[in-house]
N, C-alpha and C positions, 0 to 999 in steps of 0.2 A: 586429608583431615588434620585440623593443625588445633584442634578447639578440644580442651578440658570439658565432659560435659555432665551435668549433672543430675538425678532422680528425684526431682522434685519439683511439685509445681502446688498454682493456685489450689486451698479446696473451693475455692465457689466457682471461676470462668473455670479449671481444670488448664490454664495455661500455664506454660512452662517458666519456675521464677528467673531460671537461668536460661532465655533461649537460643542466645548465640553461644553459649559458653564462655570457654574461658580464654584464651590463648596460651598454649603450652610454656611461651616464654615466662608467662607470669609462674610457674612453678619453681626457675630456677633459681630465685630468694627466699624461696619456701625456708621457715627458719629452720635450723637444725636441735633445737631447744624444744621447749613443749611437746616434745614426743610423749606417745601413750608409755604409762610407765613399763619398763621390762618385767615379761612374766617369765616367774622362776622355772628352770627347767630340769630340773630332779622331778624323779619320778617315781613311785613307791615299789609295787613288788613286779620288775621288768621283765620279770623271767615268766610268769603265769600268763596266762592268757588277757587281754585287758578285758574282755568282757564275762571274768569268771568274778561273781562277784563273792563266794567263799575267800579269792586269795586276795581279790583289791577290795574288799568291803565299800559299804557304803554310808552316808554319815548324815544328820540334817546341821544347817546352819539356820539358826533364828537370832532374831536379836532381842537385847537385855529387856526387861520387863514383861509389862502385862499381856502387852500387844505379842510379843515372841511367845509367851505361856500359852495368849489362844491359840496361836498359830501352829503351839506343837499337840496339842489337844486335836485338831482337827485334822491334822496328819495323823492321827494316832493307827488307823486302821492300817493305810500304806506302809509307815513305821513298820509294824507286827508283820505283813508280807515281806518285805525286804530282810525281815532278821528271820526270817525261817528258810529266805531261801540263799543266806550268809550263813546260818548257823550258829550265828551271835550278836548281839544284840549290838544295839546302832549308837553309836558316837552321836552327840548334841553340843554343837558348837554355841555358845553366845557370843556374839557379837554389837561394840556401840554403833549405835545409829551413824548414817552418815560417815562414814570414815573415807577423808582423802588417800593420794596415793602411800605417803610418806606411813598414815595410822595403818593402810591396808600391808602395809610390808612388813611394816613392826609386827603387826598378827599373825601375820603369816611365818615370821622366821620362831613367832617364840610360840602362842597360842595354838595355832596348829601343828606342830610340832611337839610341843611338850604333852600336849594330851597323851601320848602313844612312848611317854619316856622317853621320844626321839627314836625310836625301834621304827626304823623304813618301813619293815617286809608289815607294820601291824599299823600304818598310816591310812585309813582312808580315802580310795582316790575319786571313788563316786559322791556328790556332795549336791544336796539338793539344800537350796539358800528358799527360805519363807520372807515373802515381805517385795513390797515395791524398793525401786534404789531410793527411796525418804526413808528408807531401816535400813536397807543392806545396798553399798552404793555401788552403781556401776564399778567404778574402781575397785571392789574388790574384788568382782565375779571376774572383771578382765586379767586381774592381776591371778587368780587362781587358776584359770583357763590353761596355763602354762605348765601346770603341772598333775593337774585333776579332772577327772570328767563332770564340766556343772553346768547346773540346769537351777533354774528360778520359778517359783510357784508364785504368781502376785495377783491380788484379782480386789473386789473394789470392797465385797463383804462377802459371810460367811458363806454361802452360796454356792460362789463359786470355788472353793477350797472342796467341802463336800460334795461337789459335782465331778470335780477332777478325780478323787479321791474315789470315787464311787466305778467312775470311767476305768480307770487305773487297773483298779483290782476287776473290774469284769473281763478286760483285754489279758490279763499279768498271763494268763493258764490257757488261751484263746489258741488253735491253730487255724487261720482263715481260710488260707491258701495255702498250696504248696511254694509261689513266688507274686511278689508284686508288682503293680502296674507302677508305670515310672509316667508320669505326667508334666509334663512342660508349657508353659504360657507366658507371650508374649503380646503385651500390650502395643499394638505398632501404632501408634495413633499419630502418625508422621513426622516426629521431634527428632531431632538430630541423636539424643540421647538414648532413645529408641532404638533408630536405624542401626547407630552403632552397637547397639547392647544385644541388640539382634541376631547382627553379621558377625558381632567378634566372642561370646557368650552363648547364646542361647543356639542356633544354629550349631557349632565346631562341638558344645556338650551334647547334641544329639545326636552328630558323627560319632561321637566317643564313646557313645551312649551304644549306639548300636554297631560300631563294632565290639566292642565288650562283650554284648550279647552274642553273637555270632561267634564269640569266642571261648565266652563260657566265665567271663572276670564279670561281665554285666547283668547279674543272672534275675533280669524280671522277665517275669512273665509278659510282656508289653510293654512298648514304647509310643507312648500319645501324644505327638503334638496336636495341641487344641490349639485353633486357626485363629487369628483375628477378626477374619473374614469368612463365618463359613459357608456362604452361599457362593465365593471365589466374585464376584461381579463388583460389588461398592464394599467401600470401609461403611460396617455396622457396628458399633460397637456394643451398643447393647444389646444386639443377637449373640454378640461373643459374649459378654458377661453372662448369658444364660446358656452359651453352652459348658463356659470353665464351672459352672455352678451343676449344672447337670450332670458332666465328667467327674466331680467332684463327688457328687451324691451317690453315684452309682461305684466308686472306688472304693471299698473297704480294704485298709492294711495298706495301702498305697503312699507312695511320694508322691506329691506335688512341689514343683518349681515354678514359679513365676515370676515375672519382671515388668516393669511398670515406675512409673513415678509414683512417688509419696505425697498423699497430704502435707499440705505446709500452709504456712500464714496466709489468710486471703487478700485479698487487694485493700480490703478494708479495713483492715484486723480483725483479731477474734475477741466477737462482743463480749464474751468471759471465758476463765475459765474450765468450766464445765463444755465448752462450745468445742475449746483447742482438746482436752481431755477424749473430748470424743471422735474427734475427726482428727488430729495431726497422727500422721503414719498411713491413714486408710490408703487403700490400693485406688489410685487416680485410673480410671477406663475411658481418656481421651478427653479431646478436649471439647469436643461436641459431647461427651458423654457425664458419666457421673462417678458415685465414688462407691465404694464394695466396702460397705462399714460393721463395726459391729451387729447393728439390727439385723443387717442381709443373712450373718450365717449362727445368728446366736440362738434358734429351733430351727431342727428341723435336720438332716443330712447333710454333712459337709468333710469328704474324707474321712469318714469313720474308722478310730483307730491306727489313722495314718500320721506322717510325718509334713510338715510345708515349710517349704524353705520360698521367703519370702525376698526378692532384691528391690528394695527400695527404701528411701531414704525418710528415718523414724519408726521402718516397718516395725520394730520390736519396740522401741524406746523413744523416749529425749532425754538426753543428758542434762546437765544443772549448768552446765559449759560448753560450748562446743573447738574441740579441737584444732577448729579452721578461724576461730573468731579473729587472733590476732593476726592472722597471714593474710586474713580478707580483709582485714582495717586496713591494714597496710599498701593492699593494691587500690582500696578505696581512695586514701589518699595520694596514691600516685596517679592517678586519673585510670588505673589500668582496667578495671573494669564496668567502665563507663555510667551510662545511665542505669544500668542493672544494680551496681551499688548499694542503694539505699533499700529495695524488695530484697537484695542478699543477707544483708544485715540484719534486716528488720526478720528474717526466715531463722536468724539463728538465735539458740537462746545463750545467756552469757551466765558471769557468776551470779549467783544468788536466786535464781530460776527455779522452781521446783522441779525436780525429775521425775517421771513418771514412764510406767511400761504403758505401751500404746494400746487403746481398747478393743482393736482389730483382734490382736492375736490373744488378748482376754478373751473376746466372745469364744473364738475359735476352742479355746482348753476348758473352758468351761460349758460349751454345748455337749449334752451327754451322747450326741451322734457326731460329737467332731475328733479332731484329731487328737495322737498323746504328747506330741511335740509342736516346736514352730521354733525355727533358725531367724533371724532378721537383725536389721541393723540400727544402733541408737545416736548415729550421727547423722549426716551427710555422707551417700555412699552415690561414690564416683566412676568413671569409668579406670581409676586407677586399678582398681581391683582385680582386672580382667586382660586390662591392657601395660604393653611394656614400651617405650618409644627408642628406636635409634637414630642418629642422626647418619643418613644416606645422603651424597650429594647437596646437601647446606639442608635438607629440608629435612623436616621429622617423621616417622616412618613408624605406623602403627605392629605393633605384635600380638596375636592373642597368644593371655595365658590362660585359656578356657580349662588347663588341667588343673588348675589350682581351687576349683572348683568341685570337678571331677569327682576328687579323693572323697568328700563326703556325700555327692552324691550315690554313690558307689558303694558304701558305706552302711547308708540307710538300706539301698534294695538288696545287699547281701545279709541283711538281716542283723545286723549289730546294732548292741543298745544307743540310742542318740548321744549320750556323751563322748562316745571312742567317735562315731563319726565325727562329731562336732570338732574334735580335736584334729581333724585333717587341717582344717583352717590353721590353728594354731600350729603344727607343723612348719605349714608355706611363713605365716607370722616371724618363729624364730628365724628362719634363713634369710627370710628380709632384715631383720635385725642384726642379724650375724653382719650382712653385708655394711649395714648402715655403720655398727661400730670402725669395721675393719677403713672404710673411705674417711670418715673422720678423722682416727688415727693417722692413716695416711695425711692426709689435707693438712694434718699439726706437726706432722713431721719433716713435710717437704717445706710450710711455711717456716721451721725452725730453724732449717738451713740455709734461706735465705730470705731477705728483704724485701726481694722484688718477686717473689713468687707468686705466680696467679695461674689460677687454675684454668687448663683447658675446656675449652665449651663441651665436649664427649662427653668428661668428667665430672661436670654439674649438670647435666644431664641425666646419667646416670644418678647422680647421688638424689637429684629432686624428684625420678622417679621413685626411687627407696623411700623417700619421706612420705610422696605419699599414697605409694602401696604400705604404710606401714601404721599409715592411720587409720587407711580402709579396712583394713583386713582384720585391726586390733578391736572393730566395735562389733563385728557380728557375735551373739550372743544367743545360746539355747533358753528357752522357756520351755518348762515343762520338766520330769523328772526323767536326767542323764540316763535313768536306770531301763528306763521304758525302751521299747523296740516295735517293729513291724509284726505282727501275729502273723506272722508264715514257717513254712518247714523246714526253712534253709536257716540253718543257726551254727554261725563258728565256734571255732575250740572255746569251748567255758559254758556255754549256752546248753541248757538244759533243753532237750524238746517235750513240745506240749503237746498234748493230745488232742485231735481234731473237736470242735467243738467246746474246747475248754476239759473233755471228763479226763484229766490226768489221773493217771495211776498212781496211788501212793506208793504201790510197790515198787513199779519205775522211778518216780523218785529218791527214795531211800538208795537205790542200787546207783543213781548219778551220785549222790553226795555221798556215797562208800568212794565210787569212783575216782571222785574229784579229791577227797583227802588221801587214795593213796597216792596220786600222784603226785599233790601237794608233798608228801612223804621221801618220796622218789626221787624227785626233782630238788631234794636239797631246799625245798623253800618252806617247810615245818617239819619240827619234830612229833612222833608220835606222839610226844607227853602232852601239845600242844593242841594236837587233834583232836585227841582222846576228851581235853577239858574242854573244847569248843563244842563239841558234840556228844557230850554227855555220857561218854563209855569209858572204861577201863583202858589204861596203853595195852596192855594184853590184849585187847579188842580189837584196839587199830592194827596192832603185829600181825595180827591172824589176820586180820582184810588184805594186808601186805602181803603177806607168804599164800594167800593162795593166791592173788592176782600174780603173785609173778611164775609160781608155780603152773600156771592158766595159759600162762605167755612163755612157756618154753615147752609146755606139751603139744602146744597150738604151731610152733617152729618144727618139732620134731616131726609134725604128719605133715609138713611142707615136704614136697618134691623138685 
C-alpha cells in the first residue's frame, strides 16, 4: 500500500473524490508552515480529578451581542444544573465574532485568564462555546482544546438549543445501565480508503476493545460490531444502514463509532447553499447506496443519551479554509495528482467560505431521542490519523496507530464526561507536535552547519508523516456539552453517582459535595475559607466536615486487621 487515501466522496454517484489516492511521495513537501496553530498546554486544577467539576468548574462562552444574549437565555436551564452541581456559579466568556488564530491566542493568554485574576486552581476547564464557527471560530475551539475540556452547542434556530437543553437535563441525574454497549461500524463499500480504515482502524480498535474488556480497562457491557453485510452473501448496503439504525435505536447510553466517507461536492456542484448546508459531511453508505442525513435520524430513536464518534471527512464541520488547500495547489501544479485535481480542489473550501457545523450531527443533538454528544472532524480526514509509515527495504511500510484512538474511546465507555475523553485526541495532538518542533529544530541546525546539507529520505519521511498526523488529528472537535457523560453506574474519581431511573437522593447528594470539599480541603487544592464561601456555610462548618471525616478514616484503619 503506497497511496495517501482519503474519506470523502461524491454526495450524488456516492463515488470516491480521491479514488486512487494519493501517493505517499507527494507527502514529503508537505510544507512545514501553515500548521494548525499550537494549543496551549497548561492546565488548571491538575491535582483534582478532571471530571470533578466542583475543582475544574465549568464556564459558557458566547459571543458579543444580541445573537450571544439569546444564546445565553436559552442555556439558562443547563447553566443553573451545572452551578448546582459546581457549587458556584458559571463564568460567561464573550467573545468577537470570527476570530483567527493570531485574535484566538491573544484571548486566550489575556481574556481567559484574567477572568480568574490569573488564579490556575479557579480557571474554568470545562467550556461550553454557543454559536456555529460564523461566532465562535473553529480556531478558537482548536486552540482551547489544548488545555480545556470543550464542547460546541450550534444548531440553525431556537429549536434546537431548547431540545438539547431539554435532553441534557432529562439524562444529567439518569442511571441507565450498570455499563455501555460499545458499537462499531464500518462502511466497506469496496474503496481502497475503506479497506484500509477497516484493516488498520476499525478491526485492531475492536481487538483493543475486547481485550480491555476481558481485562477489566474496557468495561462495557457489549462489544457490537454491526456488519456491512448482514446476511454475510452480497454487499447490501442499505440492509446495513438499517441495521446500524436499528442497533442504534435499541442502544440507550451507548457509544457509537463509525467510519465511512463524508459527503463532499457533487460532480455537478452544489446547486446552493442550503443544498451543501445540508448534505456536506453526511455519512456516504456506498456507492451503490445513499447517504444517512439529517432527515434519517432527526425523530425518532437514535442512540439515546449516547455518545458517536463519527470518522469522516466534514463529519462535524467545514472550515472557512482548508488546511490542505496549499499543499494540494501545489501537487496540482506539479502534475502530481493527476486528473483527480481539479474534483480535489473543487471538494475544498478556501478563504472567505462561510463555515459551518455539518447538519448530520445537528439533527443528531437536537433529536430529543438522540445522543448527548458527537466527536467528528471539520477538515479532510486522512488515513494519517491512524496510520504511521516506515521506510523498509526502499518501499513504504504501513503501521497502525489504532491506539491513538483507543484513549477516547475507552474514555466514553468508562463513563467519563465527553470533554476529558475528547482530550485523549489532544493528548496524542501535543506529542505529535512535540516531535514536529524537535525535527524542525534539528533540520535548522544541521542546515546551519553546513552548505551542503540535505536531509535523508527516513528523515522526511518521518517529518511528513508528523505534518500530517498533525493536521488530522488537530480538527476532530466535540459538539455537545464537554460536561455531559454516559448515564451508567461506573463513574470515576469526581463523578457523583445517580440513581437508577434518574430519583437521586438529595440526601446522597449533599453527603458527595460534603465529600468532595473535604477532600478539596485535604488535598491542598482549597482552603476551608474558600469552601465554606462557595457553598454557603460557615469555615467552622467546613472544619467540622473535616475533622470527622478524617476522624472516620482512622477509626475505620484502627478495626483493620
Amino acid at each position: 500500500m503506497n497511496e495517501l487515501q482519503l474519506f470523502l466522496a461524491h454526495a450524488d454517484d456516492q463515488r470516491p473524490v480521491l479514488d486512487g489516492g494519493l501517493p505517499l511521495a507527494a507527502t514529503l513537501d508537505a510544507p512545514g508552515l501553515d500548521a494548525p496553530p499550537e494549543v496551549l498546554r497548561r492546565v488548571a486544577n491538575v491535582h483534582a480529578p478532571s471530571d470533578a467539576l466542583p475543582e475544574q468548574r465549568w464556564a459558557l462562552v458566547a459571543p458579543k451581542g444580541p445573537a450571544g444574549d439569546r444564546l445565553l437565555s436559552l442555556l439558562a436551564p443547563l447553566r443553573k444544573k451545572r452551578e448546582e452541581e459546581q457549587g458556584e456559579e458559571a463564568l460567561v466568556y464573550r467573545v468577537e465574532p470570527g476570530m483567527d488564530p493570531v485574535a484566538a491566542g491573544a484571548w486566550i493568554q489575556k481574556e481567559y485568564r484574567d477572568a480568574v485574576r490569573r488564579r490556575e486552581v479557579e480557571r474554568p476547564r470545562y467550556l461550553l462555546l454557543l454559536g456555529g464557527p460564523e461566532l465562535i471560530s473553529w480556531d478558537l475551539q482548536r486552540m482551547l482544546c489544548g488545555e480545556a475540556f470543550v464542547g460546541r452547542l450550534a444548531f440553525r434556530d431556537d429549536l434546537g438549543y431548547e431540545a438539547y437543553v431539554d435532553k441534557a437535563l432529562r439524562w444529567a441525574d439518569v442511571m441507565e445501565a450498570p455499563r455501555a454497549r460499545a458499537l462499531y461500524h464500518a462502511v466497506l463499500d469496496g474503496t481502497r480508503a475503506m479497506q484500509e480504515g477497516d484493516r488498520h482502524l476499525v478491526q485492531p480498535s475492536l481487538a483493543i476493545a475486547r481485550q480491555g474488556q476481558a481485562a477489566g480497562t474496557f468495561d462495557a457491557d457489549e462489544i457490537v460490531e454491526i456488519p456491512t453485510d448482514p446476511a454475510g452473501t452480497t454487499l447490501d448496503l442499505s440492509s446495513a444502514a438499517g441495521v446500524l439504525l436499528r442497533e442504534a435505536a435499541r442502544t440507550r447510553g451507548g457509544m457509537l463509532f463509525t467510519m465511512s466517507h463524508g459527503a463532499g461536492i457533487p460532480k455537478a456542484g452544489w446547486r446552493s447553499l442550503e443544498e451543501q448546508y445540508a448534505h456536506q459531511g453526511a455519512m456516504v453508505l456506498g456507492r451503490e447506496g445513499d447517504l444517512l442525513t439529517a432527515n434519517d435520524i432527526r425523530r425518532g430513536p437514535f442512540l439515546p443519551g449516547g455518545v458517536w464518534f463519527m470518522f469522516a471527512c466534514y463529519g462535524a464541520g467545514t472550515p472557512s479554509r482548508s488546511a490542505y488547500f496549499p499543499w494540494l495547489s501545489r501537487l496540482h501544479e506539479l502534475g502530481v495528482i493527476g486528473s483527480a485535481a481539479d474534483e480535489v480542489l473543487a471538494a475544498l473550501p478556501r478563504g472567505g467560505d462561510s463555515p459551518f457545523v455539518a447538519a448530520l450531527p445537528q439533527a443528531a443533538l437536537a433529536n430529543p431521542d438522540g445522543p448527548l454528544g458527537v466527536v467528528g472532524h471539520v477538515d479532510l480526514a486522512w488515513t494519517w490519523s491512524f496510520l504511521d509509515y516506515d521506510i523498509e527495504g526502499g518501499a513504504f511500510v504501513p503501521k497502525s496507530r489504532a491506539e491513538r484512538f483507543q484513549g477516547i474511546l475507552q474514555a466514553f465507555v468508562n463513563g467519563h464526561r465527553f470533554g476529558v475523553a475528547h482530550h485523549e485526541l489532544a493528548r496524542f495532538f501535543r506529542s505529535v507536535s512535540t516531535e514536529v518542533t524537535i525535527f524542525d529544530e534539528e533540520h535548522a541546525h544541521r542546515a546551519s552547519l553546513s552548505s551542503d546539507f540535505v536531509e535523508d529520505q527516513a528523515s522526511r519521511v518521518r517529518r511528513a508523516n508528523l505534518w500530517m498526523q498533525r493536521q488530522d488529528l488537530s480538527a476532530y472537535v466535540l459538539l455537545g456539552d464537554p460536561a455531559a457523560r454516559l448515564p451508567i453506574a461506573r463513574c470515576p474519581a469526581g463523578i457523583r453517582h445517580a440513581a437508577p431511573g434518574g430519583a437521586a437522593s438529595r440526601s446522597t447528594e449533599e453527603s458527595v459535595r460534603r465529600e468532595d470539599a473535604v477532600l478539596a480541603v485535604l488535598r491542598g487544592m482549597a482552603t476551608a475559607a474558600t469552601v465554606a464561601s462557595r457553598m454557603g456555610v460557615s469555615r467552622d462548618e467546613v472544619e467540622r466536615w473535616v475533622a470527622t471525616f478524617v476522624d472516620a478514616g482512622r477509626a475505620a484503619l484502627a478495626r483493620m486487621r
